[in-house]
C-alpha positions as CSV (number, residue, x, y, z in Angstrom):
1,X,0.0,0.0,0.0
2,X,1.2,3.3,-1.1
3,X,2.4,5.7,1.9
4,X,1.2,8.9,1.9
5,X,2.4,12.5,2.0
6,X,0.1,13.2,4.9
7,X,0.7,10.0,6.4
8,X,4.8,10.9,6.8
9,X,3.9,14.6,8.2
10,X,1.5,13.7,10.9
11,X,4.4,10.4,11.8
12,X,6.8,13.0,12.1
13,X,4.8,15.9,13.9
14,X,3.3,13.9,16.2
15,X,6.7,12.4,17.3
16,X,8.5,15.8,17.8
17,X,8.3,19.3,17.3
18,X,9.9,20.7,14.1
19,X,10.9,24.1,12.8
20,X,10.9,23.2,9.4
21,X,9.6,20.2,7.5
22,X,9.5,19.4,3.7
23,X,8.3,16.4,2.3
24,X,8.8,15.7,-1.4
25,X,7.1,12.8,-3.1
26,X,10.1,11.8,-5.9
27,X,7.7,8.9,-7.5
28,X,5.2,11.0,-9.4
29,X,2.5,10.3,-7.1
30,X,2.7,6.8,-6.4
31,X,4.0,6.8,-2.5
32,X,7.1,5.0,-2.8
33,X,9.8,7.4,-2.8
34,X,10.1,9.9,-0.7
35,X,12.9,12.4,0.4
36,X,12.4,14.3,3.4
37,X,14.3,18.0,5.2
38,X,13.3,18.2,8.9
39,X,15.0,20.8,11.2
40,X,14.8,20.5,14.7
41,X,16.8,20.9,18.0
42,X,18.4,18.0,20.6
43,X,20.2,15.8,18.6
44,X,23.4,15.8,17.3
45,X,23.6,14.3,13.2
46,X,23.6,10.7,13.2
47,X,21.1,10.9,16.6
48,X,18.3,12.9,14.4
49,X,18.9,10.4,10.9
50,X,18.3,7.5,13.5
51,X,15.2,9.3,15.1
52,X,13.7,9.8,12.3
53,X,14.3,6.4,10.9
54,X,12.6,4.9,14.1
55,X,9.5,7.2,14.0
56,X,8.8,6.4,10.2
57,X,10.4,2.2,10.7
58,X,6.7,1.0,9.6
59,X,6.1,3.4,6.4
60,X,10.1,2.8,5.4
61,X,9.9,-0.3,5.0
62,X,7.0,-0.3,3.2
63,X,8.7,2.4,0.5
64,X,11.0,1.9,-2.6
65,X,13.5,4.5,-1.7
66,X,13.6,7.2,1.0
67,X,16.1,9.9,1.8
68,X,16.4,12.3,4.7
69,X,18.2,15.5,5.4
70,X,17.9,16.6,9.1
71,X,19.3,19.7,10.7
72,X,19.0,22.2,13.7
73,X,17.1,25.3,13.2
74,X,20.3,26.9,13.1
75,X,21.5,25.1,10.3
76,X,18.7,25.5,8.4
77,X,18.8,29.1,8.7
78,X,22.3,29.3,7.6
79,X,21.4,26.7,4.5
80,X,18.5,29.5,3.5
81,X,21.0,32.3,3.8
82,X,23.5,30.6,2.1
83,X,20.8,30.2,-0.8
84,X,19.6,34.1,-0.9
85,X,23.7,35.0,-1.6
């Protein structure tokens, strides 16, 4: 069964609070490859991928291919500033 968009967002918000979340179906539509940006504060890198991997285990696994890019807020903001030069 095909995951949704909404079905990743609510996974995610419900597990923790985020500054800044993007969720981008790469499969035209069909739920099985999704790539995901998350920003938000406690963890350090490989602590956050590994968080999110645990909250979303059960729609993973149930994907083609999925790709995350967590930060902090901070380094978010500096990614969007970095962008705007």
């Amino acid at each position: 069964m095909p995951i949704s968009l909404a079905d990743l967002e609510t996974a995610i918000r419900t597990a923790i609070p985020v500054s800044h979340l993007e969720i981008i179906d790469q499969s035209s539509g069909c739920g099985e490859n999704y790539a995901v940006l998350v920003a938000f504060e406690g963890k350090n890198t490989l602590a956050r991928h590994r968080f999110i991997n645990e909250i979303l285990k059960t729609e993973i696994a149930q994907m083609h291919a999925f790709s995350q890019k967590t930060l902090t807020p901070q380094q978010y903001q500096a990614q969007l500033a970095k962008a705007a030069a």
